[in-house]
C-alpha positions in Angstrom: 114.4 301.2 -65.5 116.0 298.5 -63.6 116.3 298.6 -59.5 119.5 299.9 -58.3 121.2 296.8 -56.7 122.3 297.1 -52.8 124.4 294.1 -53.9 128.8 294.4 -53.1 131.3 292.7 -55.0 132.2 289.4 -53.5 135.5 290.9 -53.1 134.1 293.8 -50.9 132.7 291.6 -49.0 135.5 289.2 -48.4 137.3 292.1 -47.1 134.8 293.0 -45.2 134.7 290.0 -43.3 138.6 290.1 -42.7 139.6 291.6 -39.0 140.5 295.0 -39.3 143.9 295.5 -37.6 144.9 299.1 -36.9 148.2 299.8 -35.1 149.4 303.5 -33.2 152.3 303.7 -32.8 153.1 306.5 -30.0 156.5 308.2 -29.3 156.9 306.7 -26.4 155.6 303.2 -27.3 156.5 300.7 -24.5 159.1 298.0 -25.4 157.3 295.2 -24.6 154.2 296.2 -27.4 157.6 296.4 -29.8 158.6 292.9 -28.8 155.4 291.7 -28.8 154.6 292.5 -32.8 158.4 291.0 -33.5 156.8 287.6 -32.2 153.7 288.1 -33.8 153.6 284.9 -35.8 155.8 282.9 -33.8 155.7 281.6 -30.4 156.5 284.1 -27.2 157.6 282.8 -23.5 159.0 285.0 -21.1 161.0 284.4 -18.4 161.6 286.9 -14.8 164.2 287.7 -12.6 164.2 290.8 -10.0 168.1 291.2 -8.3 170.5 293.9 -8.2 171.7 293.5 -12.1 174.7 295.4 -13.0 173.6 297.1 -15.9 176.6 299.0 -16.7 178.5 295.8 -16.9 175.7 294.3 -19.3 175.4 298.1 -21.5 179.2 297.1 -21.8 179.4 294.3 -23.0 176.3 294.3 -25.3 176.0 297.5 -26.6 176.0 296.3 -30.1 172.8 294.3 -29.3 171.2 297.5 -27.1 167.9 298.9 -29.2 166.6 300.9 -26.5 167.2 302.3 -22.9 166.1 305.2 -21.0 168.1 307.5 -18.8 167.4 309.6 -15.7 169.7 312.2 -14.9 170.1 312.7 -10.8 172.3 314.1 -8.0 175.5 312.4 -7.9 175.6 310.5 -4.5 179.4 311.5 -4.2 177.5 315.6 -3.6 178.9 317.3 -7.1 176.6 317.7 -10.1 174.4 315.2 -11.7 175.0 311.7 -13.4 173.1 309.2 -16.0 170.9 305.9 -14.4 169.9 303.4 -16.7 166.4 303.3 -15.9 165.3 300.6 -19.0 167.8 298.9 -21.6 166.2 296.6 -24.1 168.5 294.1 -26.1 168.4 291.5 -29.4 170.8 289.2 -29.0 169.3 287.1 -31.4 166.4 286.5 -34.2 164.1 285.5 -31.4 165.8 286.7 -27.7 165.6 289.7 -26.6 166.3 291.1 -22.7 164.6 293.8 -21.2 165.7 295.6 -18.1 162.8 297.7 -15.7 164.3 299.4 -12.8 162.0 299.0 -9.6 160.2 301.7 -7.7 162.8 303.5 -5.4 159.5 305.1 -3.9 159.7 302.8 -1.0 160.3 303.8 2.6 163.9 304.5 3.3 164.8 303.2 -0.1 168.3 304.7 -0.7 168.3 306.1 -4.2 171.6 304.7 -5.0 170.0 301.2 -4.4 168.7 299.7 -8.3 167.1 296.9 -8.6 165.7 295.6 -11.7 163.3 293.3 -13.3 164.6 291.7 -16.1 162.5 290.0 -18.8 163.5 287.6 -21.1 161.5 287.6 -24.1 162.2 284.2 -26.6 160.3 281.6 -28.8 160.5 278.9 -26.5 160.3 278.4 -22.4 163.8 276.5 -22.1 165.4 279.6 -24.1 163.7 282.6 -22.0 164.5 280.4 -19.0 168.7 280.0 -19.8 169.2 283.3 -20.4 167.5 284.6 -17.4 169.5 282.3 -15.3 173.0 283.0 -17.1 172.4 286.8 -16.8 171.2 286.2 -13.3 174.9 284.5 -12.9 177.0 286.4 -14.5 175.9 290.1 -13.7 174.5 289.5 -10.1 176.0 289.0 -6.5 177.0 285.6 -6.2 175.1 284.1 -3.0 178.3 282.6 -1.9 179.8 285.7 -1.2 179.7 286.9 2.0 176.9 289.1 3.0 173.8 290.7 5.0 170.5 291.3 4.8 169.2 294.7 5.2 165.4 294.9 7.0 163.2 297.7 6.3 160.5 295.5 4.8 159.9 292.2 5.9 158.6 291.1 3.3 161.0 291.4 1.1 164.8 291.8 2.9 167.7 292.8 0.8 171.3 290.9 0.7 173.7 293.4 0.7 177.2 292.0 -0.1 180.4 292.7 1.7 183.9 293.0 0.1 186.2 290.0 1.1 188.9 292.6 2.1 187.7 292.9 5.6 188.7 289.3 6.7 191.4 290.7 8.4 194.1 287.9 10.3 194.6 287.7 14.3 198.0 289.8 12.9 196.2 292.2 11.0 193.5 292.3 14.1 196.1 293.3 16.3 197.5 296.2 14.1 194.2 297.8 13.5 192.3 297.5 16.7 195.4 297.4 19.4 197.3 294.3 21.3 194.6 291.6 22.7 191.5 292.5 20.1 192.3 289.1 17.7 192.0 287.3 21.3 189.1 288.8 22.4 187.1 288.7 19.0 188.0 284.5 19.4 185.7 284.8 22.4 183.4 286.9 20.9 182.5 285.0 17.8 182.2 281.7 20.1 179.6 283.8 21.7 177.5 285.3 18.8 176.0 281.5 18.3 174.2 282.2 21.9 171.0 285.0 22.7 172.3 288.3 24.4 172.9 291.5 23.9 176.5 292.5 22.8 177.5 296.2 22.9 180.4 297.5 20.7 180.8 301.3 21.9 182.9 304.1 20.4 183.5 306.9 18.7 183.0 307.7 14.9 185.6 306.4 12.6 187.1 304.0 15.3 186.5 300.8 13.9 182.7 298.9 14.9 181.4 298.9 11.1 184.8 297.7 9.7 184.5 295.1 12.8 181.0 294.1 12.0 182.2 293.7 8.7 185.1 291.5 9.5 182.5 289.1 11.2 180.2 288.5 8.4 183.4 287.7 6.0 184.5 285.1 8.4 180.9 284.0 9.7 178.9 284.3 6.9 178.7 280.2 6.4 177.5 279.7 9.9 175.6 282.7 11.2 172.8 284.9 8.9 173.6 288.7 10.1 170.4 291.2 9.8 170.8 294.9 10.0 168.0 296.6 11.3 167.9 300.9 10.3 167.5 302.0 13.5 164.8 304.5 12.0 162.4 301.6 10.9 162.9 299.9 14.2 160.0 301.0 15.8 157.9 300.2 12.6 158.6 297.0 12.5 159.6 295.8 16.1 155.7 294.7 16.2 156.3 292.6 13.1 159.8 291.1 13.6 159.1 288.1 16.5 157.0 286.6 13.3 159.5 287.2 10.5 162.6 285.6 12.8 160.6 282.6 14.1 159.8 282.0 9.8 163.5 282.3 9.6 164.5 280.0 12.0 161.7 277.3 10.5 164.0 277.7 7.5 167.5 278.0 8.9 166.9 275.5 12.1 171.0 275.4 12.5 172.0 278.6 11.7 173.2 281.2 14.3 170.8 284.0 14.0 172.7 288.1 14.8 170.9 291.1 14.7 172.9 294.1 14.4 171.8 297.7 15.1 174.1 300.9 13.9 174.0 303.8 16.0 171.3 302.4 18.4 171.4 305.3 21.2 167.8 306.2 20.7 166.6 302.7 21.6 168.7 302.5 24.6 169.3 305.2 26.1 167.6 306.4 29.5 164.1 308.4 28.6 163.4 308.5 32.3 159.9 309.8 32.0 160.0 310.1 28.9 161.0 306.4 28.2 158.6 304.7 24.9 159.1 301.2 25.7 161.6 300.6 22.8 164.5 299.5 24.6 162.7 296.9 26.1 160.8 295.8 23.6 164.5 295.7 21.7 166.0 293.5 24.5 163.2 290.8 24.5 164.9 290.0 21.5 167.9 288.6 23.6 165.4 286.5 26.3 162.6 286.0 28.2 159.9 283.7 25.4 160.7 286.3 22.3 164.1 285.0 22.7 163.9 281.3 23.2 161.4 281.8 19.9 163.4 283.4 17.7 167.3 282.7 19.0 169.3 285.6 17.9 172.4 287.0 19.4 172.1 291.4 19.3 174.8 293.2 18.4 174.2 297.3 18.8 176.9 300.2 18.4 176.9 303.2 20.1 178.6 306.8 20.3 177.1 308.1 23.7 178.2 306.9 27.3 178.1 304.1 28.8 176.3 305.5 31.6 173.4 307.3 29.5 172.3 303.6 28.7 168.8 302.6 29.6 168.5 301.3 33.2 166.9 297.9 31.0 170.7 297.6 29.3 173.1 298.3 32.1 171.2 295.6 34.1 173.4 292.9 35.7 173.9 290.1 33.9 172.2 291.8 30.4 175.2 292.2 28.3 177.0 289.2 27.2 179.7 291.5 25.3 180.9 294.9 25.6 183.8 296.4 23.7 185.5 300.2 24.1 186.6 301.1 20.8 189.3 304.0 21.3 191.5 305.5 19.2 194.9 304.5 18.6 197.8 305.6 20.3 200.4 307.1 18.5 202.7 304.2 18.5 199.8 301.9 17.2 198.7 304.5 14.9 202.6 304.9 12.9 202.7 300.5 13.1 199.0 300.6 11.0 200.1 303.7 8.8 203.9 302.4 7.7 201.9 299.1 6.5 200.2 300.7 4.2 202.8 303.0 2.8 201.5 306.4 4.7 203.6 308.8 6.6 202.3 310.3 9.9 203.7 313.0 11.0 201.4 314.7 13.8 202.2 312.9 16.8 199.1 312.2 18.5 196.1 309.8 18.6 194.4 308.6 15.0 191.6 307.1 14.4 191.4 304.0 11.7 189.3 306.4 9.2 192.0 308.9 9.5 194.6 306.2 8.5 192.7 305.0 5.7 191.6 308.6 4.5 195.4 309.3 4.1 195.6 305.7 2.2 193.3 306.2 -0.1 194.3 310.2 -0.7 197.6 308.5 -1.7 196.1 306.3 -3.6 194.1 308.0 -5.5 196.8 310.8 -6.2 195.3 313.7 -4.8 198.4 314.5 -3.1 200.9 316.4 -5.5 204.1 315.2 -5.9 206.9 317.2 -3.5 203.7 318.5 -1.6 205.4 319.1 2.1 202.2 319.4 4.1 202.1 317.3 7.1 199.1 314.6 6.5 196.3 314.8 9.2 194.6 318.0 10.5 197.0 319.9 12.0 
């Protein structure tokens, strides 16, 4: 009886030898394993980008080419229901280029949810190819850097350009009609100013005017002064950090006028008596003393309270370089603004420029019926 052989078939044991290859595929498979087995054979570069894409315009315009995206339904910012967000969108444009979309964490602190940024990756068989695209979608569906703009600061690491519509680069004329007789003047003066340190003190009450003005100076100084707006809320997070981050700015803007702007700054600079934290001061050596030689930045803050409430540190002689009352306008101002743009006023009394442009845009919009009679404003 002869010896059972142990022995395989040289076949057997070619397979064997062979790697075995055993693949999963999950329900919720990411895209870039997907991608990844497209260019198994092939070369694979990749190519990122992280900006403020606008993905609806890109979903637009390729939506033949779209093979995957996720959605996250969430409270519409306008306070009524819910709405879509991209979250990711994955595209073939061609045989071997494909986009992929990522939204960033909005876990950050004070990251406004309406806020999407995105990393996109370009996946292609060659560097030069992953590197176009990236740059022609980074063109074509981001903010242009030559468009006027700020940079918000909640992390200093990382500070966000937030872009501003070219429709507040308002004439002297137009100055004039929205802000009363002597403002276009007076902001000549002011912007000559802003390229000096000091603390500059627009005051008001809400709907009167400071943002739009704020606004108005980073259309029409946006090519010689770089405008940062501090949340007041973070201020005292970062005030220990932002000496550093301005004098690295300055190393890399050396001729640039540098403004800081603070919204609604009244619990920086207003008198604690007792109670006072040290935040107002530590704000204003910002404007001078060796902080301000360093870092050489003009500060703009806006207020609602009184004058007189100010921190004794702010109403100092000689402090403020700039300070601007902000008041409603008079009737007579008010029905000049209104008839240029086409709205009827009808209460006679004082307006302020939200008002005005509440009516405009109602109008425009056509919320008001035809033949509706109602006087417009709140009476």
């Amino acid at each position: 009886m002869e010896p059972l052989s142990h022995s395989e078939p040289s076949t057997v044991r070619e397979d064997r030898r062979r790697p075995l290859l055993v693949e999963n595929v999950y329900e919720k498979e990411s895209s870039e394993s997907f991608i990844e087995r497209h260019f198994r054979n092939r070369g694979l570069h990749r190519c990122r980008s992280t900006a403020e894409f606008d993905v609806d315009a890109v979903a637009a315009e390729f939506a033949s080419k779209m093979l995957r995206s996720t959605q996250e339904v969430e409270p519409n910012p306008e306070g009524k229901g819910l709405r879509p967000m991209w979250a990711m969108l994955m595209f073939q444009v061609d045989t071997c280029v494909f986009w992929h979309f990522l939204i960033k964490s909005q876990n950050g602190y004070g990251e406004n949810s309406g806020v999407r940024s995105f990393t996109l990756t370009v996946f292609a068989d060659n560097p030069a190819r992953a590197a176009g695209e990236a740059l022609m979608l980074q063109r074509k569906f981001t903010v242009s850097d030559d468009a006027p703009g700020f940079f918000m600061v909640r992390d200093i690491r990382n500070p966000r350009r937030i872009p501003v519509k070219a429709d507040y680069a308002l004439t002297p004329p137009q100055l004039d009609l929205h802000y009363g007789p002597g403002f276009a003047e007076w902001t000549e003066r002011f912007s000559q100013g802003m390229g000096q340190n000091g603390l500059s003190i627009l005051r008001g009450s809400p709907g009167t005017g400071k943002t739009s003005f704020l606004r108005y100076l980073i259309c029409t100084l946006g090519t010689t002064h770089r405008f940062y707006y501090v949340p007041v809320d973070a201020f005292g997070l970062l005030q220990a950090q932002m000496a550093g981050f301005l004098a690295k700015e300055r190393q890399r803007f050396p001729e640039t006028s540098f403004v800081l702007v603070l919204e609604d700054a009244e619990q920086l600079l207003l008198n604690r008596r007792e109670f006072r934290d040290g935040l107002a001061s530590s704000l204003l050596n910002f404007t001078d003393g060796f902080v301000g030689d360093l870092v050489q930045a003009h500060l703009i803050c806006t207020i609602n309270s009184e004058v007189k409430d100010l921190d004794e540190a702010v109403l100092r002689p000689g402090r403020q370089r700039f300070f601007r009352e902000f008041d409603l306008l008079k009737w007579e101002q008010a029905t000049a603004l209104a008839d240029s743009m086409g709205v009827k006023l009808r209460e006679k009394r004082s307006y302020s420029l939200a008002e005005i442009y509440h009516f405009k845009d109602t109008l425009e919009t056509g919320r008001l019926k035809a033949g509706d009679s109602r006087p417009i404003g709140f009476g």
